[in-house]
C-alpha positions, 0 to 999 in steps of 0.5 A: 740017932735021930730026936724022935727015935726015944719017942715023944715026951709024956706026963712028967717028961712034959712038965719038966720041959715046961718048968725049964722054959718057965725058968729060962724065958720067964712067964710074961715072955711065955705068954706073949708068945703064946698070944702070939701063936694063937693070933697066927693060927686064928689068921690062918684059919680065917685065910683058909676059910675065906679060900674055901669060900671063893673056890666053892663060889661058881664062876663066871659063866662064858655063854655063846663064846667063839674061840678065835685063831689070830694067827696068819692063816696057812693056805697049804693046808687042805680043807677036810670039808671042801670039794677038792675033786 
């Protein structure tokens, strides 16, 4: 059966679990992580407005760009163009 097949905990249920923590791990520990999620989450949200930022900024405009074909060149190939009469 899974966990989450009897639902979340509610009301009494989540004080009860906080109680249990406060006594297992103690309230200075407690604290330090939840300084410690909270510090994560505010990087996180920093992180992904900052990428927010740079994808709404435009880009670098290319103006008059040719593309250009290094390789060999074919001559079989027949130009669609050219008389070949």
């Amino acid at each position: 059966m899974t966990p989450l097949a009897f639902g979340l905990p509610q009301g009494s249920e989540i004080v009860i679990l906080l109680i249990v923590a406060i006594l297992i791990f103690g309230g200075s520990k407690l604290a330090g992580l939840g300084k410690g999620a909270g510090r994560a989450i505010r990087e996180f949200k920093e992180e992904t407005n900052s990428l927010r930022s740079e994808s709404s900024r435009p880009a670098d405009e290319v103006h008059d760009a040719e593309i250009v074909d290094n390789r060999a060149e074919d001559t079989s190939r027949v130009d669609p163009h050219a008389d070949n009469r």
